[in-house]
Biopython code that builds the backbone (N, CA, C, O; Angstrom):
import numpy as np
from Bio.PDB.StructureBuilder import StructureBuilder

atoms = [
    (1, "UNK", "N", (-16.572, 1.571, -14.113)),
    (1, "UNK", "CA", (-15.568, 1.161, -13.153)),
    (1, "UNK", "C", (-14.205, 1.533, -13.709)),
    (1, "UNK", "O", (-13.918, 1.217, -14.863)),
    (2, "UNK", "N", (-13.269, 2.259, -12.853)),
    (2, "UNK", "CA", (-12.020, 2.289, -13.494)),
    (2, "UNK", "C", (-11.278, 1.654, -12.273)),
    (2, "UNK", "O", (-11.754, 1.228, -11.221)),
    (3, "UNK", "N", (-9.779, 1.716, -12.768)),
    (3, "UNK", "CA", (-9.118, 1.008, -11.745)),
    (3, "UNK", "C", (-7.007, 1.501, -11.497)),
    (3, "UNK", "O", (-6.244, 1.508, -12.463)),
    (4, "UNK", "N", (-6.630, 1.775, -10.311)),
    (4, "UNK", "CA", (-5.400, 2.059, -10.217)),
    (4, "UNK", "C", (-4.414, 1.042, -9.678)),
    (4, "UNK", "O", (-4.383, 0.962, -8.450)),
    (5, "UNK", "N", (-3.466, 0.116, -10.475)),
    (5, "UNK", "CA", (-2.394, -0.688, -9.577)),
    (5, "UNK", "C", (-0.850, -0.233, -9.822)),
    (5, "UNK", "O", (-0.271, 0.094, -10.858)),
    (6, "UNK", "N", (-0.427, -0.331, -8.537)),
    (6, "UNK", "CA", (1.273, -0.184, -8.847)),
    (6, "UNK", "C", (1.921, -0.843, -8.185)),
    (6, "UNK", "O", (1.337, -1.171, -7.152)),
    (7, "UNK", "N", (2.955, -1.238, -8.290)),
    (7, "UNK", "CA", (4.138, -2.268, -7.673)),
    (7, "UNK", "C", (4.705, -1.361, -6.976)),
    (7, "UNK", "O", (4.603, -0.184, -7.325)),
    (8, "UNK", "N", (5.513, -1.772, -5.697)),
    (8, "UNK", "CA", (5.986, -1.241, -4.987)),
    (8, "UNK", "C", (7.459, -2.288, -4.792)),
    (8, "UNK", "O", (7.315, -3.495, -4.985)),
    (9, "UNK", "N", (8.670, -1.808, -4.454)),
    (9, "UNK", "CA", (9.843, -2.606, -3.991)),
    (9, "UNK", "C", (10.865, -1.728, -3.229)),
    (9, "UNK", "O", (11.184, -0.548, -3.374)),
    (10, "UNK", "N", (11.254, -2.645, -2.410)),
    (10, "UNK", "CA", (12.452, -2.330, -1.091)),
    (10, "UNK", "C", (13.313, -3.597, -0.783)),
    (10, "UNK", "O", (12.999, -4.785, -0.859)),
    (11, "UNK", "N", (14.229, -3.138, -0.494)),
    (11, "UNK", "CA", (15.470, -4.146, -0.447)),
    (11, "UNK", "C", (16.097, -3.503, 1.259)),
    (11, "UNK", "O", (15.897, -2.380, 1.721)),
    (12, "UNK", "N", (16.728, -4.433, 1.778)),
    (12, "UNK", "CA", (17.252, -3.962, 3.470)),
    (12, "UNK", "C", (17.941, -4.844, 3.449)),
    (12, "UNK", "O", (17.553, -5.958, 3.099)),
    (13, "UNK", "N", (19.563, -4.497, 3.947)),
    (13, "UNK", "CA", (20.134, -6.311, 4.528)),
    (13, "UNK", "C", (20.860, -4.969, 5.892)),
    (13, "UNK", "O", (21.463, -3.901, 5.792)),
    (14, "UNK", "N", (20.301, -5.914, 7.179)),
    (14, "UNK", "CA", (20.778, -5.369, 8.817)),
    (14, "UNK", "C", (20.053, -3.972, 8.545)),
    (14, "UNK", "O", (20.877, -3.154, 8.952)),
    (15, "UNK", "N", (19.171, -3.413, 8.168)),
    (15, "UNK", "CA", (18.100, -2.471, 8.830)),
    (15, "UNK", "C", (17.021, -2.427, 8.211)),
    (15, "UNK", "O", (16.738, -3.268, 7.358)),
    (16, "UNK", "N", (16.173, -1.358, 8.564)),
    (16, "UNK", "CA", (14.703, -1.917, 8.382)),
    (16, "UNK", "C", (14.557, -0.645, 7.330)),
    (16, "UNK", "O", (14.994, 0.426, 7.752)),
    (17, "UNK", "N", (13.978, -0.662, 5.990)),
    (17, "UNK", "CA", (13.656, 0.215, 4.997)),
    (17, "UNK", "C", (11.863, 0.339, 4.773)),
    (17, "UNK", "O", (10.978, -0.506, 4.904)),
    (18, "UNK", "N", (11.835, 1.404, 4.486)),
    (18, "UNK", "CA", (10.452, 1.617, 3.927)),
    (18, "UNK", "C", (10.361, 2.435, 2.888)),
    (18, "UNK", "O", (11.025, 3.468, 2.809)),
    (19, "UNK", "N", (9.457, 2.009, 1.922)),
    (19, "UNK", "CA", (9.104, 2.719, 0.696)),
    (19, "UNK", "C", (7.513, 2.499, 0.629)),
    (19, "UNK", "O", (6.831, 1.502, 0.868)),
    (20, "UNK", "N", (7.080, 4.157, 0.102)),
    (20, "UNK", "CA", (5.959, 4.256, -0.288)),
    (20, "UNK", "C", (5.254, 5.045, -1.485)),
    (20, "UNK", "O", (5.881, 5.926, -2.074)),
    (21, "UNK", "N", (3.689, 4.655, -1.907)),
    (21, "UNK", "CA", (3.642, 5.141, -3.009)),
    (21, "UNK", "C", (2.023, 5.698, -2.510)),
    (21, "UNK", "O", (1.210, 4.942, -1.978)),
    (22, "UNK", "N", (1.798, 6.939, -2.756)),
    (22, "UNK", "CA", (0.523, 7.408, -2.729)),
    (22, "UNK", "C", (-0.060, 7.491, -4.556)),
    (22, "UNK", "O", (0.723, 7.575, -5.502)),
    (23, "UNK", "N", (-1.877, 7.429, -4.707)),
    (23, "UNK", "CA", (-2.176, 7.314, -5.689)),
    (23, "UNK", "C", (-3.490, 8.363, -5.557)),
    (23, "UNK", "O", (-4.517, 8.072, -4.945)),
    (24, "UNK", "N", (-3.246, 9.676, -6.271)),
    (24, "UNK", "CA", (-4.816, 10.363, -5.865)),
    (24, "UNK", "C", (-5.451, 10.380, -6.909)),
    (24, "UNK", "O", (-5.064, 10.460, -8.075)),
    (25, "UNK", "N", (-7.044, 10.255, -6.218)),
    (25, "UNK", "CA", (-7.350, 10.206, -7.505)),
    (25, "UNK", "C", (-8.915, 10.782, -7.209)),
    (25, "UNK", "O", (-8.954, 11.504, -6.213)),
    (26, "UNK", "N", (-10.181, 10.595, -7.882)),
    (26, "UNK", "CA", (-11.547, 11.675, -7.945)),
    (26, "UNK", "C", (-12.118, 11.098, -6.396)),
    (26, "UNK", "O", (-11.628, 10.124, -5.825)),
    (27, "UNK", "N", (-13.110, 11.818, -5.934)),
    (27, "UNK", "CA", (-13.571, 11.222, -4.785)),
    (27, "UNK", "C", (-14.599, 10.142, -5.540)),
    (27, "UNK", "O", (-15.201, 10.336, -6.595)),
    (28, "UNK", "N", (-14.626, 9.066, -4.781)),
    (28, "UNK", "CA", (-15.648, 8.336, -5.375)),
    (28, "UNK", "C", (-15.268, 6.941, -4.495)),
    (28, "UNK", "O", (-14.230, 6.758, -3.859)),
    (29, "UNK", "N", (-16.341, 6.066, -4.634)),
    (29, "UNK", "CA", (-16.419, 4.837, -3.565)),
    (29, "UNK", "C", (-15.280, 3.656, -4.230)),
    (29, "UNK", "O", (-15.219, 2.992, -5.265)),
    (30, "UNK", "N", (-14.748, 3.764, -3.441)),
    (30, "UNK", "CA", (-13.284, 2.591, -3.597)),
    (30, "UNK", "C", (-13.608, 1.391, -3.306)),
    (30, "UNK", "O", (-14.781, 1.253, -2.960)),
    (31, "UNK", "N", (-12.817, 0.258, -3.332)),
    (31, "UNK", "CA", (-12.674, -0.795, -2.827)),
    (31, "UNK", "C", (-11.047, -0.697, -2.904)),
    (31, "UNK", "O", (-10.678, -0.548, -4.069)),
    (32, "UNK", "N", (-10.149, -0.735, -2.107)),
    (32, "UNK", "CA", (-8.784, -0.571, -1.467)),
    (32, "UNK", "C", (-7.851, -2.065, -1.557)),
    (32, "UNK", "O", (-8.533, -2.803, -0.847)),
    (33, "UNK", "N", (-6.886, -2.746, -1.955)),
    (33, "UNK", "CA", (-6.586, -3.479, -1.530)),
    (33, "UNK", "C", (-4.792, -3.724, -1.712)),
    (33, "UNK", "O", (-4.363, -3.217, -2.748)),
    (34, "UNK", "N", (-3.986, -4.261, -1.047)),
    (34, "UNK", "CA", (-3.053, -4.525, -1.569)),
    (34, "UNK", "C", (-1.891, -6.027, -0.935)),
    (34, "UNK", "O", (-2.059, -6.453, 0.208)),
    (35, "UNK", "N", (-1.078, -6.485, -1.630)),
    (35, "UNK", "CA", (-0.658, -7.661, -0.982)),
    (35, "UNK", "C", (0.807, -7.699, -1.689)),
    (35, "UNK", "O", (1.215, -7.050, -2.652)),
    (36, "UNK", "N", (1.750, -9.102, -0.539)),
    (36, "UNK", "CA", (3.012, -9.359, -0.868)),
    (36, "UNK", "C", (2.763, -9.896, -2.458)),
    (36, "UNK", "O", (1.653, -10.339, -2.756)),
    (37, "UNK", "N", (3.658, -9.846, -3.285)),
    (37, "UNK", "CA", (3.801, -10.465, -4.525)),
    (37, "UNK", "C", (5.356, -11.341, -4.065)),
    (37, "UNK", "O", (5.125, -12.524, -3.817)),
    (38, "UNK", "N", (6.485, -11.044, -3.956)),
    (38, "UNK", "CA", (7.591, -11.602, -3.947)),
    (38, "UNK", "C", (7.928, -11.084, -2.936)),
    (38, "UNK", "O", (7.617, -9.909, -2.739)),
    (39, "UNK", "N", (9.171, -12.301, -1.351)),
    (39, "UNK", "CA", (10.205, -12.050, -0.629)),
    (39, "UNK", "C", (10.934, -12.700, -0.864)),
    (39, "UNK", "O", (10.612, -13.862, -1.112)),
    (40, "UNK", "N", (11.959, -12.402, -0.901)),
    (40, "UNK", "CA", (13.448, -13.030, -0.365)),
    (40, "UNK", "C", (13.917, -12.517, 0.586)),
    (40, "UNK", "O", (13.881, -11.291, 0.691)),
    (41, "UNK", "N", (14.415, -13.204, 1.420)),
    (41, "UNK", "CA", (15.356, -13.696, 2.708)),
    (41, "UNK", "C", (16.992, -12.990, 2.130)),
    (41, "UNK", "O", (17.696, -13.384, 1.201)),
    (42, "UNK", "N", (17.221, -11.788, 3.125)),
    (42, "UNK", "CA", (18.758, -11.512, 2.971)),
    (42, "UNK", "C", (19.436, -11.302, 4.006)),
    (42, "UNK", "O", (20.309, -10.434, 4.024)),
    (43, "UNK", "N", (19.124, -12.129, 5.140)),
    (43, "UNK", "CA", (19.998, -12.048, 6.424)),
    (43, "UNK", "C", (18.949, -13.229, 7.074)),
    (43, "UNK", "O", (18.137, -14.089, 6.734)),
    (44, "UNK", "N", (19.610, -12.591, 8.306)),
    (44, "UNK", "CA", (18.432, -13.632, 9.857)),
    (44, "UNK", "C", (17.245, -13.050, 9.647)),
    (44, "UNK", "O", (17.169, -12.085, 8.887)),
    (45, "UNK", "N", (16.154, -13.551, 10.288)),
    (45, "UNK", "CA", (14.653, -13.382, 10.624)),
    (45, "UNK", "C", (14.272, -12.153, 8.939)),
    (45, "UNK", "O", (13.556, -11.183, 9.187)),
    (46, "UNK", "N", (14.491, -12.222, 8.280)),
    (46, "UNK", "CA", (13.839, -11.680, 6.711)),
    (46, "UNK", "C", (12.872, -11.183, 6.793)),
    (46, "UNK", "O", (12.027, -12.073, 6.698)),
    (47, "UNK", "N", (12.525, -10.487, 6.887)),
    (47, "UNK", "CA", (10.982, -9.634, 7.237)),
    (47, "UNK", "C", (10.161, -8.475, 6.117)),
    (47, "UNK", "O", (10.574, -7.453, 5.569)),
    (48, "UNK", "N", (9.146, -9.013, 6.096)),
    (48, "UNK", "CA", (8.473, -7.316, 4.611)),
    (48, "UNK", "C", (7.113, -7.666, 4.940)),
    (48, "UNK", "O", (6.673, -8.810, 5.049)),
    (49, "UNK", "N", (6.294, -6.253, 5.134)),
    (49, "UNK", "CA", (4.855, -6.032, 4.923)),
    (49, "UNK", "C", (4.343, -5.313, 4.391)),
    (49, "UNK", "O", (4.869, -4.208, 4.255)),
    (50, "UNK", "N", (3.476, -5.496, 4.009)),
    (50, "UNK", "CA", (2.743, -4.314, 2.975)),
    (50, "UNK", "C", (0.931, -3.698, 3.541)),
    (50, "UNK", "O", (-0.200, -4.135, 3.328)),
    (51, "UNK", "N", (1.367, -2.747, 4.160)),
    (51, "UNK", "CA", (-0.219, -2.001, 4.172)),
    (51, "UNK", "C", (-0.834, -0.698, 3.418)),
    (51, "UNK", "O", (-0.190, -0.199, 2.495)),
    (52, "UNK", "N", (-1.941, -0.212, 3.772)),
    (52, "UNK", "CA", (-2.445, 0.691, 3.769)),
    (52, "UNK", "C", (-1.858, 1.986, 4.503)),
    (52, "UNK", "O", (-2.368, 1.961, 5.624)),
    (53, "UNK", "N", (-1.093, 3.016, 4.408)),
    (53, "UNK", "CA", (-0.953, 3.213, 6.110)),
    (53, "UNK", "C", (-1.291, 4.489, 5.821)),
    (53, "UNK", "O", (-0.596, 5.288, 6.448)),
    (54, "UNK", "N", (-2.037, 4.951, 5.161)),
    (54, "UNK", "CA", (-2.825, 6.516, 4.606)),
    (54, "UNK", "C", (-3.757, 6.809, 3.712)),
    (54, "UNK", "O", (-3.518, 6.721, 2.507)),
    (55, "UNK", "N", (-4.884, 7.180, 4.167)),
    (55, "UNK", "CA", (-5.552, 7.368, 3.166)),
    (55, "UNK", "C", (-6.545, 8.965, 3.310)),
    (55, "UNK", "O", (-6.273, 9.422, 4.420)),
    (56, "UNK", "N", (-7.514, 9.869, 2.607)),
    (56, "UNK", "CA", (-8.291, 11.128, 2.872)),
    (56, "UNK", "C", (-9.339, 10.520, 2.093)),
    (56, "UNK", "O", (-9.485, 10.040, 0.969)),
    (57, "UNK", "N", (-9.955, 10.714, 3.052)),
    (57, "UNK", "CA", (-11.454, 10.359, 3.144)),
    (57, "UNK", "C", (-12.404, 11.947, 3.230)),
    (57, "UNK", "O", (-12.315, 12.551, 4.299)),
    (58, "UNK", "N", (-13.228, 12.538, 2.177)),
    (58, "UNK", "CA", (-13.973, 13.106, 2.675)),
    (58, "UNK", "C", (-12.957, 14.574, 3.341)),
    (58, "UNK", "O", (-13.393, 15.122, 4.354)),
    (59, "UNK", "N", (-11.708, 15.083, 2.731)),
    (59, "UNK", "CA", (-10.878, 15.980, 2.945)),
    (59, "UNK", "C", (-10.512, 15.393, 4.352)),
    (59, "UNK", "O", (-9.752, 16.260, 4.784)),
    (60, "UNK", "N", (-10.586, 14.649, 5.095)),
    (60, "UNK", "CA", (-9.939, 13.844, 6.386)),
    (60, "UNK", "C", (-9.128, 12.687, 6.439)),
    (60, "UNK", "O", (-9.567, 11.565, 6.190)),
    (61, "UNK", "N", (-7.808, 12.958, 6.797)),
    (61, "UNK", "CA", (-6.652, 12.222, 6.653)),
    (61, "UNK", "C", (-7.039, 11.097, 7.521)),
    (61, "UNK", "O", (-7.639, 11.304, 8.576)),
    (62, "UNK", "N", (-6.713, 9.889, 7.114)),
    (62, "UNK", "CA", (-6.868, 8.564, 8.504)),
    (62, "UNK", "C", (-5.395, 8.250, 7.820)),
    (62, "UNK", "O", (-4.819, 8.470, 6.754)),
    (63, "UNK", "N", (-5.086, 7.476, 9.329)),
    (63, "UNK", "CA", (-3.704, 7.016, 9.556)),
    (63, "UNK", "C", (-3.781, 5.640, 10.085)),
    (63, "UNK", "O", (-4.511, 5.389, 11.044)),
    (64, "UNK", "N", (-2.963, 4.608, 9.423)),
    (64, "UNK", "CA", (-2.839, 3.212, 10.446)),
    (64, "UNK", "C", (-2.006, 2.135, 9.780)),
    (64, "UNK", "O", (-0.930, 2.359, 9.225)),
    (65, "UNK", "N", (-2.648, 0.818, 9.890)),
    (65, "UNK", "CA", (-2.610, -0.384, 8.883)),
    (65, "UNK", "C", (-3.478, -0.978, 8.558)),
    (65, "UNK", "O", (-3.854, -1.786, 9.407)),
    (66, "UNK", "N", (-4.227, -0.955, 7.320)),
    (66, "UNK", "CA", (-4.961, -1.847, 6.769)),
    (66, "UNK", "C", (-4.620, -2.796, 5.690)),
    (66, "UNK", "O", (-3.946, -2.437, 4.724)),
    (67, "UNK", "N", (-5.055, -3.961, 5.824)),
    (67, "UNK", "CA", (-4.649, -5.264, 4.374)),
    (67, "UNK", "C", (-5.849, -4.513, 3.049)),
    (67, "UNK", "O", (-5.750, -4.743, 1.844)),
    (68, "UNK", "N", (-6.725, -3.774, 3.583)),
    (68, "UNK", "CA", (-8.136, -3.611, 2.446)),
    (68, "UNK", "C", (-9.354, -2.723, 3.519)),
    (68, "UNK", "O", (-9.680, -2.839, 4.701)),
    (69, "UNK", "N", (-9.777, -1.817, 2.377)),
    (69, "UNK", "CA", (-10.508, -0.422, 3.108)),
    (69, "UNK", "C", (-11.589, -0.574, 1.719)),
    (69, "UNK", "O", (-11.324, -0.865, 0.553)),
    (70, "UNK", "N", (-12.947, -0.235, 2.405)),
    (70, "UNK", "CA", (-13.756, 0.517, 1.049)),
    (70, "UNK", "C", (-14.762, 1.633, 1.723)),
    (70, "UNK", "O", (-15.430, 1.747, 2.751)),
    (71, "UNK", "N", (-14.457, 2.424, 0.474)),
    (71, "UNK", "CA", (-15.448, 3.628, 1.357)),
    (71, "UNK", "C", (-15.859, 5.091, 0.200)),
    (71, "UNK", "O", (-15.488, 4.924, -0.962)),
    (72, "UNK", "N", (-16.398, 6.089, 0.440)),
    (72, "UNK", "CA", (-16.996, 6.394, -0.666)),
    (72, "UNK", "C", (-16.343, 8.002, -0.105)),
    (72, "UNK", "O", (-16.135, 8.254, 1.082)),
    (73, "UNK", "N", (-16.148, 8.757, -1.002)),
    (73, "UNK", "CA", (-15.177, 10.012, -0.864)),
    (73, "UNK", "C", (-14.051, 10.203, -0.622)),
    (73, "UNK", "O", (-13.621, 11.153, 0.033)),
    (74, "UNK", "N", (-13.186, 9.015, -1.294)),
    (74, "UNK", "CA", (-12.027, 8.877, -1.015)),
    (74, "UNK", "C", (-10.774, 9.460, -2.055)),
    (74, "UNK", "O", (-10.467, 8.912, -3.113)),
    (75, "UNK", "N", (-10.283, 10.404, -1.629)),
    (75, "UNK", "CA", (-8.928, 11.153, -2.801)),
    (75, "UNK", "C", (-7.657, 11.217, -2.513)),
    (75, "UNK", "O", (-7.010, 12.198, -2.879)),
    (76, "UNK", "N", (-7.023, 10.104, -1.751)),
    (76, "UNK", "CA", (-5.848, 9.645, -2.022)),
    (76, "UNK", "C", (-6.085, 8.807, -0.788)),
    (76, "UNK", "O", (-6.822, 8.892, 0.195)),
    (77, "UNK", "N", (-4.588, 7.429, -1.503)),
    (77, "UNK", "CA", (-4.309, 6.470, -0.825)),
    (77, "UNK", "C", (-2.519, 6.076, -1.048)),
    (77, "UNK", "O", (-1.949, 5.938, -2.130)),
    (78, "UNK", "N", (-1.992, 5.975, 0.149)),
    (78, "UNK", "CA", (-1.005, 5.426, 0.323)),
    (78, "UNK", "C", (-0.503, 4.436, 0.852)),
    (78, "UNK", "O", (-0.534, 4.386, 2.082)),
    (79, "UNK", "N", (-0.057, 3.646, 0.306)),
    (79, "UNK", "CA", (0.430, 2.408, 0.346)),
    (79, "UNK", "C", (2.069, 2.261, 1.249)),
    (79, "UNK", "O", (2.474, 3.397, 1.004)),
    (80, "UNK", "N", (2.982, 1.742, 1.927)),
    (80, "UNK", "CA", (4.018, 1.313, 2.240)),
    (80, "UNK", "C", (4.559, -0.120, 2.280)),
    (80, "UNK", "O", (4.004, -1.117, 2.743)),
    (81, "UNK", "N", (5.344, -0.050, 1.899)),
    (81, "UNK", "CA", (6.148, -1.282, 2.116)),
    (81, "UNK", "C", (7.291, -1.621, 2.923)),
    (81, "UNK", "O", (8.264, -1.235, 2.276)),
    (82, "UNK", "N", (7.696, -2.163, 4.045)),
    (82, "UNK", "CA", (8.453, -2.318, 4.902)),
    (82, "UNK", "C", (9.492, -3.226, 4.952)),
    (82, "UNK", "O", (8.949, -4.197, 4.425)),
    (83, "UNK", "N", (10.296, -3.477, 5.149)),
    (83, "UNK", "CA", (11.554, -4.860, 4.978)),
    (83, "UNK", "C", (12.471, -4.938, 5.921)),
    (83, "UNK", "O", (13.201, -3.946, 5.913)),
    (84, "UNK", "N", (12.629, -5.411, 6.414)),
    (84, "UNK", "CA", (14.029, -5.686, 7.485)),
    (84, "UNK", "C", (14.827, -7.188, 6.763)),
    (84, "UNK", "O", (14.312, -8.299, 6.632)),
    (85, "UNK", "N", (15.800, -6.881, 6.496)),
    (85, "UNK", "CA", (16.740, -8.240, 5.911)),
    (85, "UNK", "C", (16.220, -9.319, 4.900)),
    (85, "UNK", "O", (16.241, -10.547, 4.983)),
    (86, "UNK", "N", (15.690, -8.386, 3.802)),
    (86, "UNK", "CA", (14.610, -9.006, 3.026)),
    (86, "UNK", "C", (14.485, -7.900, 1.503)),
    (86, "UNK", "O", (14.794, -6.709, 1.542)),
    (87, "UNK", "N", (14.043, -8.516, 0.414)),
    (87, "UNK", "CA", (13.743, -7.806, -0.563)),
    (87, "UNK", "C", (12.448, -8.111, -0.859)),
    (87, "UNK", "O", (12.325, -9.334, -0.787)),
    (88, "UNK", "N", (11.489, -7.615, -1.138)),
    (88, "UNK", "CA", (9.984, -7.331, -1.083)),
    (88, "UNK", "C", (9.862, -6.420, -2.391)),
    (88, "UNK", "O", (10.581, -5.513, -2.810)),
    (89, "UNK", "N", (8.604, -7.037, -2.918)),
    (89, "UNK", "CA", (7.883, -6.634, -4.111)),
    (89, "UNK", "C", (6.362, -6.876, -3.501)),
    (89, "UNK", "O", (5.997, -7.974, -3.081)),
    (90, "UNK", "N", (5.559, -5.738, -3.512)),
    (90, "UNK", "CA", (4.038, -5.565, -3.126)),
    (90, "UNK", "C", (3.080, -5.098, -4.542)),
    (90, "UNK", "O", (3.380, -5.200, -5.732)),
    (91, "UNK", "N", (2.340, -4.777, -4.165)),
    (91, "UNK", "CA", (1.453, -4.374, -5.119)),
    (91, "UNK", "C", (0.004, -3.856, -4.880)),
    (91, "UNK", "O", (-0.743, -4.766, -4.523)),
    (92, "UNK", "N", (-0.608, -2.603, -4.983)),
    (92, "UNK", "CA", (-1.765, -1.639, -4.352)),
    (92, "UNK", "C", (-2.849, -1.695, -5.424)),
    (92, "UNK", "O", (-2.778, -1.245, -6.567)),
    (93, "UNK", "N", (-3.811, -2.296, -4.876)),
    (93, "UNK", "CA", (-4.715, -2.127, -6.261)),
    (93, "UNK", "C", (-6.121, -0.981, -5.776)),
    (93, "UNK", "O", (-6.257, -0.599, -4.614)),
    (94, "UNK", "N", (-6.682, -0.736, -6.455)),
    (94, "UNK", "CA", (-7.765, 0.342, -6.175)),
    (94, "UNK", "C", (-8.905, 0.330, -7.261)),
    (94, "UNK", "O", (-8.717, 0.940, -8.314)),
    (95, "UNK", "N", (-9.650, -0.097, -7.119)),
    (95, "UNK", "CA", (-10.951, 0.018, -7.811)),
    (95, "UNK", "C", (-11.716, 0.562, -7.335)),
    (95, "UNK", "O", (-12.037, 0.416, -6.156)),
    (96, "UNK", "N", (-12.506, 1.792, -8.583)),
    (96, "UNK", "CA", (-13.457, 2.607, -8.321)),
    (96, "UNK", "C", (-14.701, 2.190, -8.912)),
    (96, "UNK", "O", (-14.968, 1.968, -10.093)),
    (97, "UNK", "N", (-15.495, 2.117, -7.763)),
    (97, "UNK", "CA", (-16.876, 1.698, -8.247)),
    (97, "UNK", "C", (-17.792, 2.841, -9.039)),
    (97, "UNK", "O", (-18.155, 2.731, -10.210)),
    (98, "UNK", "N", (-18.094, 3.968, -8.151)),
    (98, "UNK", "CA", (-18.253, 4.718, -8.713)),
    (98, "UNK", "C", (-18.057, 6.600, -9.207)),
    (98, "UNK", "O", (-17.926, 7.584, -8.479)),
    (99, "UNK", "N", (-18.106, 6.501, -10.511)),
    (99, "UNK", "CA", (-16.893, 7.814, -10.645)),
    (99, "UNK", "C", (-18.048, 8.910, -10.809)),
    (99, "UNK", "O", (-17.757, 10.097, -10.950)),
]
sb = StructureBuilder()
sb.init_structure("model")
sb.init_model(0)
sb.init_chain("A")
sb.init_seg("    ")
for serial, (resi, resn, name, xyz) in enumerate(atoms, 1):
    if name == "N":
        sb.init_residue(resn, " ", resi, " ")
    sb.init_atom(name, np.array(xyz, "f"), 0.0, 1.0, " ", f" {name:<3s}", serial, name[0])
structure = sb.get_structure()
């Protein structure tokens, strides 16, 4: 089993920012996951999410939002983080079952 995590951070006060981090790596069966670690509030309504929103599967790009994906031929994954009036710290973890 090996395994890939990275932190992700974005800061926004009155517009909406996004930052992202892709991680490639051998094809092999994943388990996908990632979540908020830290927000703070820097205006009205404070807002940050963190998904999945890319990943190649099998040389085939999928596109969307996922909280957590597992699947087997997978060689890269990208992560985003989103914020509107808010500072946000996320974090993408990836474990490979098998290499």
């Amino acid at each position: 089993m090996q395994f890939w995590m990275d932190n992700i951070n974005a800061f926004a006060v009155n517009e909406t920012f996004s930052e992202t981090f892709t991680i490639d790596l051998p094809a092999t069966d994943v388990l996908v996951t990632c979540a908020l670690q830290q927000v703070g509030q820097l205006g009205s309504n404070g807002q940050a999410q963190i998904a999945i929103t890319q990943y190649v599967q099998d040389g085939s790009p999928k596109e969307g939002s996922w909280q957590s994906l597992s699947g087997n031929g997978v060689t890269s994954v990208t992560f985003s983080l989103t914020v509107n009036n808010a500072r946000a710290q996320g974090t993408g973890l990836i474990l490979a079952i098998n290499e």
